[in-house]
C-alpha positions in Angstrom: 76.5 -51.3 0.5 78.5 -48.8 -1.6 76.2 -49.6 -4.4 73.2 -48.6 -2.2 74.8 -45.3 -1.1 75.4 -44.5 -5.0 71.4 -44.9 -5.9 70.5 -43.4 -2.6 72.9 -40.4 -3.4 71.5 -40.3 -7.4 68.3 -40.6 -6.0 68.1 -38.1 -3.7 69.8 -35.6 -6.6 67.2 -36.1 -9.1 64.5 -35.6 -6.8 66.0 -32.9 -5.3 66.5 -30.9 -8.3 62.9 -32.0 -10.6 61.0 -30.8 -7.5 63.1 -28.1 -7.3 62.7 -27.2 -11.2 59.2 -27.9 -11.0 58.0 -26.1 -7.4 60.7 -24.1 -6.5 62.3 -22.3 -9.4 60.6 -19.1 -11.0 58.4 -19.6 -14.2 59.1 -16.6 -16.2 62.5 -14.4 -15.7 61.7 -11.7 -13.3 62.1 -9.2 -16.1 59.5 -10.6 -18.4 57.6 -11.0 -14.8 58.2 -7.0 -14.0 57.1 -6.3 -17.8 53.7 -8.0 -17.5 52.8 -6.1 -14.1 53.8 -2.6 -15.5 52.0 -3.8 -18.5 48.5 -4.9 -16.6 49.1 -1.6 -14.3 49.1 0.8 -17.3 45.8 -1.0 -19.2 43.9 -1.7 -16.5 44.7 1.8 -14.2 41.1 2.6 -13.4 40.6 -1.0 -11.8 43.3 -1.2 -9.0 41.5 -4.9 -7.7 41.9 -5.6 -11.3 45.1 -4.8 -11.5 45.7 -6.7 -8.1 44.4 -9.9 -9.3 46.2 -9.6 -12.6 49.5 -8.8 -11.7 49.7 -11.9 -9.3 49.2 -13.9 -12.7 52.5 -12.3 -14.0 54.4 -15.3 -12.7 52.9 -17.4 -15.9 54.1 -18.0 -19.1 51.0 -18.0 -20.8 50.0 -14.6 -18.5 52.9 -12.9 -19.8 52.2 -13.5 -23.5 48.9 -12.5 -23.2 49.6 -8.9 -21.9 52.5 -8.9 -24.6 50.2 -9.2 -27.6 47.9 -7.4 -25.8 50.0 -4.7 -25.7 52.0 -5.1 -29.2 48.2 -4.4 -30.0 48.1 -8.2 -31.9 44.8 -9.8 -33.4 43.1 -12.6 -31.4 44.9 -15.3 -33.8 48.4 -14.1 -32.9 47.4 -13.9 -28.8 46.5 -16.9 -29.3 49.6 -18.4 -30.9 51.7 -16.8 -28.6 49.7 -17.8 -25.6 49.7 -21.6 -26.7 53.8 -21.2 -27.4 54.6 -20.3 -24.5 52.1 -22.9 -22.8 53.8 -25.9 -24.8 57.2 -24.9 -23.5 55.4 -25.1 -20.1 54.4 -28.4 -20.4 57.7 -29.7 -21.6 58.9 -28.2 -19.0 57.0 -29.8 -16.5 57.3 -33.1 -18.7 61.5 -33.2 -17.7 60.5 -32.2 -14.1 58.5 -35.1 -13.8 60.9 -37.7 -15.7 63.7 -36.3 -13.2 61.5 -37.0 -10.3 60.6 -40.5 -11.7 64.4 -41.3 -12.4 64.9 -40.5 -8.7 62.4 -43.0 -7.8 63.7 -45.5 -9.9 66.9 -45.3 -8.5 65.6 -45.5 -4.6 64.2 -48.7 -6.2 67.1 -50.0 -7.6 68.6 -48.9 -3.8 66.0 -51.4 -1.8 65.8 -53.8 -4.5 69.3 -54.4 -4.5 69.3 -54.7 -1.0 66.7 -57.2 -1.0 68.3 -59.6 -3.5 71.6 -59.6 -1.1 69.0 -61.0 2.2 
């Protein structure tokens, strides 16, 4: 029984915080996130829907390099880079959300399946 409580507990941790990391946590800092929007609200001024739909974007990674390079005045190559850098840290950020998640699951496995065993 104590066994059980101590998987259920693990469990509920690690699922707790990987869905937290992945759905509930911020993607970008909110300064790089306020840099992006003043960023999209000085080039694009003229368009204020554009401006609208852009600055809800400012929330991604990728979003954010874009209007950096776009602003540091940088050469489709080096947007690019920078737009695929800070995509990859994306994903391996998502990758540890997802093994956290699964590593919670595993252990509400290990909860029943000790449980069964013991009947």
């Amino acid at each position: 029984m104590a066994k059980r409580l101590a998987f259920l507990l693990i469990a509920a941790g690690l699922i707790g915080f990987g869905a937290w990391r992945q759905f509930g946590a911020p993607d970008v800092p909110a300064a790089d996130s306020a840099r992006c929007e003043a960023i999209v609200a000085e080039l694009y001024q003229s368009s204020p829907e554009t401006v609208a739909t852009m600055a809800a974007s400012c929330g991604d990674a990728g979003m954010v390099a874009m209007m950096d390079a776009r602003k540091a005045g940088d050469g489709a190559s080096e947007a690019a880079a920078s737009v695929a850098a800070a995509n990859r840290s994306d994903i391996v950020g998502t990758l540890i959300n997802c093994a956290l998640i699964g590593a919670g699951i595993g252990a509400l496995g290990a909860a029943f399946g000790a449980a069964r065993r013991k009947a």
